[in-house]
C-alpha positions in Angstrom: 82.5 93.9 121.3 84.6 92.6 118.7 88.5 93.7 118.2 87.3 94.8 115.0 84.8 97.1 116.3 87.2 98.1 119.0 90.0 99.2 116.2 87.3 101.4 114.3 86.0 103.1 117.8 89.7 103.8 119.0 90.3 105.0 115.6 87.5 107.4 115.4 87.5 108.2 119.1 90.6 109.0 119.3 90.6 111.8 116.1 93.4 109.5 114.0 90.9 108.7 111.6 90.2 113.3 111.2 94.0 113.0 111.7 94.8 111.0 108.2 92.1 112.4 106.2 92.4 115.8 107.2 96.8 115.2 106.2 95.8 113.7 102.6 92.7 115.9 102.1 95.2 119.1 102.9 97.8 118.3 100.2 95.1 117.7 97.9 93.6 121.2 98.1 97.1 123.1 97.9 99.3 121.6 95.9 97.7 122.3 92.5 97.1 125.8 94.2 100.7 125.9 94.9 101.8 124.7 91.2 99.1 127.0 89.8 100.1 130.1 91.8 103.6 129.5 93.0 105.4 131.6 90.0 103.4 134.4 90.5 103.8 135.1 94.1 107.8 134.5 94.0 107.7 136.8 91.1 106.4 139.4 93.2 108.4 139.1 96.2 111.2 139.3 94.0 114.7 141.6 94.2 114.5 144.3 92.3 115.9 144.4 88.6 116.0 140.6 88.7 113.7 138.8 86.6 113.1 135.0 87.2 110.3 133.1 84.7 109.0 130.1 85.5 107.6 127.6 83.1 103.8 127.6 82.7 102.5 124.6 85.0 100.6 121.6 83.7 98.0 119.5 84.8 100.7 117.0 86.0 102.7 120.0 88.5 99.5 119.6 90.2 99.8 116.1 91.0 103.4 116.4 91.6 102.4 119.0 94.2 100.0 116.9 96.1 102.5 113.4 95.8 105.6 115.0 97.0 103.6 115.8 100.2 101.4 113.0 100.7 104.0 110.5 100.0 106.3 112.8 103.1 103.8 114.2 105.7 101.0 112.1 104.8 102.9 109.2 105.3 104.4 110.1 108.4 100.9 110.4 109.9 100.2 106.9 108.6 102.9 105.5 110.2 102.5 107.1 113.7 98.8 106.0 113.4 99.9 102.7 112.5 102.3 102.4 115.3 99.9 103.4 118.2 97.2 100.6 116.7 100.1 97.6 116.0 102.6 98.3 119.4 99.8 97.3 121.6 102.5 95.3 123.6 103.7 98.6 124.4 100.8 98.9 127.2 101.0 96.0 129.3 97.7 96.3 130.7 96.3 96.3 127.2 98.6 93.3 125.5 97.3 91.0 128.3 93.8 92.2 128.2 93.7 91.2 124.3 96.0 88.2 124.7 94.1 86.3 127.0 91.1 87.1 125.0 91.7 85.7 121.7 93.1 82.4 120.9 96.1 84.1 118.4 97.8 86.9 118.0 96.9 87.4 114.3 93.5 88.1 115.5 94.9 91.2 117.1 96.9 92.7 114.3 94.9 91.6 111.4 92.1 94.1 112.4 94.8 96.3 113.5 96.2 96.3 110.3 93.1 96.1 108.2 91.3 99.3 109.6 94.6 101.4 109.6 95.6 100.8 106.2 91.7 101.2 105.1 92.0 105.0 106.7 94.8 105.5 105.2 93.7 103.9 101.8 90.2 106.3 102.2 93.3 109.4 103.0 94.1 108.6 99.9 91.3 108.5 97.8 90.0 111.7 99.1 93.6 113.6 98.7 94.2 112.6 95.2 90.1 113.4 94.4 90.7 116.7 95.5 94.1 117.1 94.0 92.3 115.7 90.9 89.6 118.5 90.9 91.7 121.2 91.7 94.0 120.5 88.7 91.1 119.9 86.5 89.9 123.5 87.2 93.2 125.2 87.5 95.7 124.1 85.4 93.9 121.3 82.8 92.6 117.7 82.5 94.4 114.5 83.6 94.4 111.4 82.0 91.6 109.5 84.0 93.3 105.7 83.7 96.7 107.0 84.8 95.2 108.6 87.3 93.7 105.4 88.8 96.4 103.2 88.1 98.1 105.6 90.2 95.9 105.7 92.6 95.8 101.7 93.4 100.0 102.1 93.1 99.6 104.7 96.1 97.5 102.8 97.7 98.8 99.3 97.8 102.3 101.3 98.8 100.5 102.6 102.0 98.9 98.9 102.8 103.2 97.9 102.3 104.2 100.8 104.7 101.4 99.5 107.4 102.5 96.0 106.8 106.3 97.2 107.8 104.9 99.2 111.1 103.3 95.9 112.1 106.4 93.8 111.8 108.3 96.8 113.7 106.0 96.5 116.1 106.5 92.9 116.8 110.1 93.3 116.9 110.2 96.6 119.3 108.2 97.5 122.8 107.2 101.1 122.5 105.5 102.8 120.0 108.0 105.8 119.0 110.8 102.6 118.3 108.0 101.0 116.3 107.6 104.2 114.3 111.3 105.2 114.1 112.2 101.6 113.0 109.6 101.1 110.5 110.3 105.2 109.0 114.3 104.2 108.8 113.4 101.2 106.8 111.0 103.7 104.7 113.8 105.9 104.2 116.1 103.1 103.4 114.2 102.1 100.7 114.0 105.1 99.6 117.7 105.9 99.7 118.3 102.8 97.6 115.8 103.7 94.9 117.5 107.5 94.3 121.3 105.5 94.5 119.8 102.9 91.7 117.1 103.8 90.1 115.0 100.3 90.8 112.4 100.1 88.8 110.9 97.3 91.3 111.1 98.5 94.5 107.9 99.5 96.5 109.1 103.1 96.7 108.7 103.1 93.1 104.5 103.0 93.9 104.5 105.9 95.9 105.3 108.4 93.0 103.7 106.3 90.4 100.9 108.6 89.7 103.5 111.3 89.0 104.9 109.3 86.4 101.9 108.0 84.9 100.2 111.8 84.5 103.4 112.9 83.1 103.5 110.5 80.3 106.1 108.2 81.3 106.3 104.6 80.5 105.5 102.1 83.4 107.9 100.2 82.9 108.5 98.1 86.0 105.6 99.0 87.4 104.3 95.7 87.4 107.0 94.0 89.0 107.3 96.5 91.9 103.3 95.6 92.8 103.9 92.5 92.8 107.0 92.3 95.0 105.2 95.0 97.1 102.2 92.7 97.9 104.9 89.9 98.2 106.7 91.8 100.8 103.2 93.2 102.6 101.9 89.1 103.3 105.9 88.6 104.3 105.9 91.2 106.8 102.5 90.3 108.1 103.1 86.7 108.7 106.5 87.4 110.1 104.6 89.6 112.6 102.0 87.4 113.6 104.9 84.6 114.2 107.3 87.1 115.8 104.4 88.1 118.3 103.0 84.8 119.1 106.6 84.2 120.6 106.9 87.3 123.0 106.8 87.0 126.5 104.9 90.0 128.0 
């Protein structure tokens, strides 16, 4: 059996795989419901005498819906996926078995890597085609290229996030200090982007298809997917040369 036949079984087998789809596919569903119907219902739970008007959603609250959640809960379920595939040093037993098996370590997280940011990739896809439905019933159209350029934004963002657990991974022994270290850089990044408004960093991805549907100029768009896929091969090769030098 090969390890990449072995990282597609333990993905299946052990539910991550219903586990990311079912997260993505979720936030698709209810958050143009949510945009659609959120007004209403607060409207009606409302205090007496007070009157509060919301502004008619657009096709584009429904995406923003689905984004904010995907890019928080859907990528924390990424992440914790990503560290129980990539921290496989974590389980003695198990680093040994696959150590002594292959003649480098890249041919352990490569089809670590691979399959987990495909699932999350396929998460993705299926997520924002439901979101993309939804809002097309409920509140309008969306602009179809936005909505893919988007979509590869989101998705090359997820392969970055993957590419970060890996090199936590290689740096840490367990896999809940693999995910905590590689969701604090996450957040990081993210702190930076709200403090300066960088149009380049990879955060910038994972609400690109907010942007885009909203009519926005992508302006530094480009530049943030290119450093993104920069930083992805960075943190990939610095994993596979971090790991070759641990001692078990």
């Amino acid at each position: 059996m090969t390890l990449w036949r072995l990282e597609w079984l333990r993905l299946v087998r052990t539910h991550r795989l219903i586990a990311i789809l079912g997260a993505y596919l979720f936030f698709g569903l209810t958050g143009p419901l949510t945009a659609r119907y959120l007004g209403e219902i607060l409207g009606r739970i409302g205090t007496e005498g007070v009157r509060v008007d919301f502004p008619t959603p657009v096709p584009a609250d429904g995406i923003a819906q689905y984004t904010s959640n995907a890019s928080q809960i859907g990528l924390l379920v990424v992440v914790l996926v990503a560290a129980s595939a990539l921290a496989f040093d974590a389980r003695r037993e198990m680093a040994v078995f696959l150590r002594t098996r292959v003649r480098g370590v890249a041919a352990i997280i490569l089809p670590a890597y691979v399959v987990t940011a495909g699932a999350a990739v396929s998460g993705l896809v299926l997520g924002t085609a439901a979101a993309w439905y939804e809002t097309a019933v409920l509140l309008g159209d969306l602009p179809p290229v936005r909505m893919l350029i988007g979509l590869a934004a989101g998705a090359l963002f997820l392969g970055f996030a993957v590419a970060l657990t890996a090199l936590a991974a290689a740096v840490t022994r367990s896999v809940a200090a693999t995910a905590g270290a590689a969701l604090a850089a996450l957040l990081a990044l993210a702190v930076v982007d709200g403090i300066t408004g960088a149009a380049w960093l990879p955060t910038r991805l994972a609400g690109a298809m907010e942007e885009l549907v909203r009519g926005l100029p992508a302006t530094g768009l480009a530049l943030s997917a290119a450093l993104t896929a920069a930083l992805t091969a960075t943190a990939l090769a610095a994993a596979v040369a971090l790991g070759s030098h641990r001692e078990l």
